[in-house]
C-alpha positions as CSV (number, residue, x, y, z in Angstrom):
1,X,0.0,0.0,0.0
2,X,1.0,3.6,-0.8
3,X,2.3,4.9,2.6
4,X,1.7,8.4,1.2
5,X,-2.3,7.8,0.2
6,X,-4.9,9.3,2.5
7,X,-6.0,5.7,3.2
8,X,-2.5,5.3,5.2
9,X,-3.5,8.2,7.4
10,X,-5.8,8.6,10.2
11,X,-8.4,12.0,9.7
12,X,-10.6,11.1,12.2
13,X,-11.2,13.6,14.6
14,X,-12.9,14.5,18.1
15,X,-16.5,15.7,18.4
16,X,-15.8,17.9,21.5
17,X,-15.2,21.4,20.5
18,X,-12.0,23.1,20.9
19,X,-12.9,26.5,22.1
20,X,-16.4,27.0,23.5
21,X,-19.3,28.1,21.7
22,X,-19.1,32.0,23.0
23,X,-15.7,32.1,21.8
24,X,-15.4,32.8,17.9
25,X,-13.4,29.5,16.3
26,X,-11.4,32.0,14.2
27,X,-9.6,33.0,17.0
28,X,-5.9,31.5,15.8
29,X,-4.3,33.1,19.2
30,X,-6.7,30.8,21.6
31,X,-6.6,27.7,19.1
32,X,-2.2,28.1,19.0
33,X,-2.1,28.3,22.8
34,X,-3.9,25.6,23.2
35,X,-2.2,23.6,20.3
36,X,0.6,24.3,21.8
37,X,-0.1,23.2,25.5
38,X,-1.2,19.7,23.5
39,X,2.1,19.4,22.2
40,X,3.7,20.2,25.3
41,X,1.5,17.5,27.0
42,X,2.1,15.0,24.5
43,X,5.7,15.3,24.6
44,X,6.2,14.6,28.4
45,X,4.2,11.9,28.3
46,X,6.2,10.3,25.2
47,X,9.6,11.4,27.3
48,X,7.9,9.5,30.9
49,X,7.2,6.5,28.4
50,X,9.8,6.0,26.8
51,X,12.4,6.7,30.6
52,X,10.0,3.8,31.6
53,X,10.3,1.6,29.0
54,X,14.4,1.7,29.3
55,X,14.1,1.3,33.0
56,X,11.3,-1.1,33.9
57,X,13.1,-3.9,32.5
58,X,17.3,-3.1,33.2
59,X,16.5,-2.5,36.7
60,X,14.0,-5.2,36.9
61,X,17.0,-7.3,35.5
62,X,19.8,-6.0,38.2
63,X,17.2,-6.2,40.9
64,X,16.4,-9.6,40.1
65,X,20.3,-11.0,40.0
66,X,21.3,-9.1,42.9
67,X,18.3,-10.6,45.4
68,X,18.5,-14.1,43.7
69,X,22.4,-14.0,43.9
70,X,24.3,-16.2,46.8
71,X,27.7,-13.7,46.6
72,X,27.4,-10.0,47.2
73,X,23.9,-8.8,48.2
74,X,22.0,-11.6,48.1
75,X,24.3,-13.8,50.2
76,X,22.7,-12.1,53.3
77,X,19.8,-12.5,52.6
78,X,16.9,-15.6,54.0
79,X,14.7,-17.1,51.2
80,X,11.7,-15.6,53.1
81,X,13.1,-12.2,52.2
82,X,14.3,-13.0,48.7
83,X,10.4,-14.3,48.1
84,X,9.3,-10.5,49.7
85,X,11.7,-8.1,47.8
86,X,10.5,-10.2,44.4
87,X,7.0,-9.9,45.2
88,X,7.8,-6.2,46.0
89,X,9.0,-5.7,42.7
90,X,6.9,-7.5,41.1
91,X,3.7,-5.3,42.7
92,X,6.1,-2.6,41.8
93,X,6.2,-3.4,38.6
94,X,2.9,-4.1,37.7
95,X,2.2,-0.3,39.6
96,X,4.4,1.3,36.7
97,X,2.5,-0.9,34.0
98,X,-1.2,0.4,35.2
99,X,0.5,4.1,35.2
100,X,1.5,3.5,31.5
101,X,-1.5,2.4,30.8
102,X,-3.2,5.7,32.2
103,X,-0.7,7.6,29.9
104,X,-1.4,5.9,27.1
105,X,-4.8,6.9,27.9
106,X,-4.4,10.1,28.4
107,X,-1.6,10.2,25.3
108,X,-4.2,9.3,23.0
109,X,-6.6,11.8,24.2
110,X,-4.3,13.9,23.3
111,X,-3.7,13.2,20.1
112,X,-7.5,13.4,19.7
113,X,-7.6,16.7,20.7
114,X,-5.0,17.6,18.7
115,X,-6.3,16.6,15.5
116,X,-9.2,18.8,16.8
117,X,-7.1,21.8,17.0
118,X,-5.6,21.2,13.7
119,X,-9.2,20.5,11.9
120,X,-10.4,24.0,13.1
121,X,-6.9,25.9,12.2
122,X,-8.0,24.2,8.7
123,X,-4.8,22.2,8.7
124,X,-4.9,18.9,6.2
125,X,-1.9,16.8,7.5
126,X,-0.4,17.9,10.6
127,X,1.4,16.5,13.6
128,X,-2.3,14.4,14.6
129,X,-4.2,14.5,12.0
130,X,-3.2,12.6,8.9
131,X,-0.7,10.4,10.7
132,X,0.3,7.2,9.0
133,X,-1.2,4.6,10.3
134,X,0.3,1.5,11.4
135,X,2.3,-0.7,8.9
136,X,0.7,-4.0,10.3
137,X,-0.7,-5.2,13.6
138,X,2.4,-5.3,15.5
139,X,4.0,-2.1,14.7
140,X,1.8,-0.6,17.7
141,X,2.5,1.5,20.7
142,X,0.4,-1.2,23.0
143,X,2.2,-4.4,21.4
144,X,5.6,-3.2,22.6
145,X,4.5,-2.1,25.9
146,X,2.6,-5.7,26.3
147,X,6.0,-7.1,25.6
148,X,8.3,-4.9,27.7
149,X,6.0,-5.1,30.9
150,X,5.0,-9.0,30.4
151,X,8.8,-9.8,30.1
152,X,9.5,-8.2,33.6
153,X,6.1,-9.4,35.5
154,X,7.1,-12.9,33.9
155,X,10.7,-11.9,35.8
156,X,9.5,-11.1,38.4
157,X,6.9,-13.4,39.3
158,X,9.0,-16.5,38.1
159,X,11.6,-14.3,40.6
160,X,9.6,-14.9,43.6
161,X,9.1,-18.7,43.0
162,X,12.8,-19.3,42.7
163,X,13.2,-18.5,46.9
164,X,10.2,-20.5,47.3
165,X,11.5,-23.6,45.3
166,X,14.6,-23.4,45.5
167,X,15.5,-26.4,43.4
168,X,12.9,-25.8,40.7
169,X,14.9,-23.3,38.2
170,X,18.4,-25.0,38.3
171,X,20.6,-24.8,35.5
Protein backbone atom coordinates (compact mmCIF):
# COMPACT_ATOMS: atom_id res chain seq x y z
CA UNK A 1 0.00 0.00 0.00
CA UNK A 2 1.01 3.62 -0.76
CA UNK A 3 2.32 4.92 2.58
CA UNK A 4 1.68 8.36 1.19
CA UNK A 5 -2.27 7.79 0.23
CA UNK A 6 -4.88 9.33 2.48
CA UNK A 7 -6.01 5.69 3.16
CA UNK A 8 -2.51 5.32 5.17
CA UNK A 9 -3.51 8.18 7.44
CA UNK A 10 -5.85 8.57 10.21
CA UNK A 11 -8.37 12.01 9.67
CA UNK A 12 -10.62 11.14 12.24
CA UNK A 13 -11.19 13.61 14.64
CA UNK A 14 -12.95 14.45 18.14
CA UNK A 15 -16.45 15.72 18.35
CA UNK A 16 -15.77 17.93 21.52
CA UNK A 17 -15.24 21.37 20.47
CA UNK A 18 -12.01 23.14 20.94
CA UNK A 19 -12.93 26.47 22.09
CA UNK A 20 -16.36 26.96 23.51
CA UNK A 21 -19.27 28.13 21.70
CA UNK A 22 -19.08 32.03 23.04
CA UNK A 23 -15.69 32.05 21.83
CA UNK A 24 -15.45 32.80 17.93
CA UNK A 25 -13.38 29.53 16.29
CA UNK A 26 -11.38 32.02 14.17
CA UNK A 27 -9.60 33.02 17.02
CA UNK A 28 -5.89 31.50 15.78
CA UNK A 29 -4.27 33.06 19.18
CA UNK A 30 -6.72 30.83 21.63
CA UNK A 31 -6.62 27.73 19.07
CA UNK A 32 -2.22 28.14 19.01
CA UNK A 33 -2.12 28.28 22.84
CA UNK A 34 -3.95 25.64 23.18
CA UNK A 35 -2.24 23.59 20.35
CA UNK A 36 0.63 24.28 21.76
CA UNK A 37 -0.13 23.20 25.50
CA UNK A 38 -1.24 19.70 23.54
CA UNK A 39 2.10 19.36 22.16
CA UNK A 40 3.72 20.20 25.34
CA UNK A 41 1.53 17.45 26.99
CA UNK A 42 2.09 14.97 24.54
CA UNK A 43 5.69 15.34 24.62
CA UNK A 44 6.21 14.62 28.38
CA UNK A 45 4.24 11.90 28.27
CA UNK A 46 6.15 10.28 25.22
CA UNK A 47 9.61 11.38 27.34
CA UNK A 48 7.86 9.54 30.91
CA UNK A 49 7.17 6.49 28.38
CA UNK A 50 9.82 5.99 26.80
CA UNK A 51 12.38 6.71 30.56
CA UNK A 52 9.99 3.78 31.60
CA UNK A 53 10.25 1.61 28.95
CA UNK A 54 14.35 1.72 29.33
CA UNK A 55 14.09 1.27 33.00
CA UNK A 56 11.34 -1.10 33.91
CA UNK A 57 13.09 -3.94 32.54
CA UNK A 58 17.28 -3.13 33.20
CA UNK A 59 16.51 -2.51 36.68
CA UNK A 60 13.99 -5.16 36.88
CA UNK A 61 17.01 -7.34 35.51
CA UNK A 62 19.84 -5.95 38.16
CA UNK A 63 17.23 -6.20 40.94
CA UNK A 64 16.44 -9.65 40.12
CA UNK A 65 20.26 -11.03 40.05
CA UNK A 66 21.35 -9.15 42.90
CA UNK A 67 18.30 -10.63 45.42
CA UNK A 68 18.46 -14.05 43.70
CA UNK A 69 22.38 -13.96 43.91
CA UNK A 70 24.25 -16.22 46.81
CA UNK A 71 27.70 -13.72 46.60
CA UNK A 72 27.38 -9.99 47.25
CA UNK A 73 23.91 -8.80 48.19
CA UNK A 74 22.05 -11.64 48.12
CA UNK A 75 24.33 -13.80 50.16
CA UNK A 76 22.70 -12.13 53.30
CA UNK A 77 19.75 -12.54 52.62
CA UNK A 78 16.86 -15.64 53.99
CA UNK A 79 14.75 -17.07 51.16
CA UNK A 80 11.71 -15.59 53.05
CA UNK A 81 13.13 -12.15 52.25
CA UNK A 82 14.28 -12.99 48.73
CA UNK A 83 10.45 -14.28 48.13
CA UNK A 84 9.33 -10.54 49.71
CA UNK A 85 11.69 -8.13 47.79
CA UNK A 86 10.54 -10.24 44.44
CA UNK A 87 6.99 -9.89 45.20
CA UNK A 88 7.77 -6.17 45.99
CA UNK A 89 8.97 -5.71 42.67
CA UNK A 90 6.95 -7.46 41.05
CA UNK A 91 3.73 -5.27 42.70
CA UNK A 92 6.10 -2.59 41.82
CA UNK A 93 6.24 -3.40 38.57
CA UNK A 94 2.95 -4.06 37.67
CA UNK A 95 2.16 -0.29 39.56
CA UNK A 96 4.42 1.31 36.71
CA UNK A 97 2.50 -0.89 34.01
CA UNK A 98 -1.18 0.41 35.18
CA UNK A 99 0.51 4.09 35.20
CA UNK A 100 1.50 3.49 31.48
CA UNK A 101 -1.55 2.39 30.82
CA UNK A 102 -3.16 5.73 32.20
CA UNK A 103 -0.66 7.55 29.87
CA UNK A 104 -1.44 5.85 27.07
CA UNK A 105 -4.84 6.88 27.93
CA UNK A 106 -4.35 10.08 28.37
CA UNK A 107 -1.61 10.18 25.33
CA UNK A 108 -4.16 9.32 22.99
CA UNK A 109 -6.58 11.79 24.19
CA UNK A 110 -4.32 13.92 23.29
CA UNK A 111 -3.67 13.21 20.06
CA UNK A 112 -7.55 13.42 19.70
CA UNK A 113 -7.60 16.69 20.71
CA UNK A 114 -4.98 17.60 18.71
CA UNK A 115 -6.29 16.58 15.49
CA UNK A 116 -9.24 18.76 16.76
CA UNK A 117 -7.06 21.77 17.03
CA UNK A 118 -5.60 21.21 13.74
CA UNK A 119 -9.16 20.52 11.94
CA UNK A 120 -10.36 24.00 13.13
CA UNK A 121 -6.94 25.85 12.19
CA UNK A 122 -7.97 24.22 8.70
CA UNK A 123 -4.81 22.24 8.74
CA UNK A 124 -4.94 18.94 6.21
CA UNK A 125 -1.86 16.80 7.47
CA UNK A 126 -0.36 17.93 10.61
CA UNK A 127 1.43 16.50 13.59
CA UNK A 128 -2.28 14.44 14.60
CA UNK A 129 -4.16 14.50 12.02
CA UNK A 130 -3.20 12.58 8.94
CA UNK A 131 -0.73 10.44 10.68
CA UNK A 132 0.27 7.17 9.05
CA UNK A 133 -1.19 4.65 10.31
CA UNK A 134 0.33 1.54 11.39
CA UNK A 135 2.27 -0.65 8.94
CA UNK A 136 0.69 -3.98 10.32
CA UNK A 137 -0.70 -5.25 13.57
CA UNK A 138 2.41 -5.34 15.49
CA UNK A 139 4.04 -2.10 14.74
CA UNK A 140 1.82 -0.56 17.66
CA UNK A 141 2.47 1.49 20.70
CA UNK A 142 0.40 -1.18 23.00
CA UNK A 143 2.22 -4.43 21.40
CA UNK A 144 5.64 -3.17 22.57
CA UNK A 145 4.48 -2.13 25.94
CA UNK A 146 2.62 -5.72 26.35
CA UNK A 147 5.99 -7.13 25.56
CA UNK A 148 8.34 -4.95 27.71
CA UNK A 149 5.96 -5.07 30.85
CA UNK A 150 4.98 -8.96 30.35
CA UNK A 151 8.85 -9.85 30.14
CA UNK A 152 9.50 -8.20 33.62
CA UNK A 153 6.11 -9.37 35.51
CA UNK A 154 7.12 -12.88 33.86
CA UNK A 155 10.67 -11.91 35.80
CA UNK A 156 9.46 -11.11 38.36
CA UNK A 157 6.94 -13.45 39.26
CA UNK A 158 9.04 -16.45 38.14
CA UNK A 159 11.58 -14.29 40.61
CA UNK A 160 9.56 -14.86 43.55
CA UNK A 161 9.11 -18.75 43.01
CA UNK A 162 12.77 -19.26 42.72
CA UNK A 163 13.22 -18.52 46.93
CA UNK A 164 10.23 -20.53 47.25
CA UNK A 165 11.47 -23.57 45.34
CA UNK A 166 14.63 -23.41 45.51
CA UNK A 167 15.55 -26.38 43.36
CA UNK A 168 12.90 -25.82 40.72
CA UNK A 169 14.91 -23.35 38.16
CA UNK A 170 18.39 -25.05 38.32
CA UNK A 171 20.55 -24.76 35.47
Amino acid sequence: MNRESRKSRHYAVSPLPTVNVGIDPPNRDVLLALYTQVCTTWRELIEIRFKLLALVPAVSVLSQAAILSNSIVGAGLGRPLKAGLCVFGLLVTFGLFLYDKRNSELHDDLISRGRKIEDELGIDTGQFKGRLRPSNSLVKHDVALAIIYGTSLVGWAMAVVVPIKPGWFQV
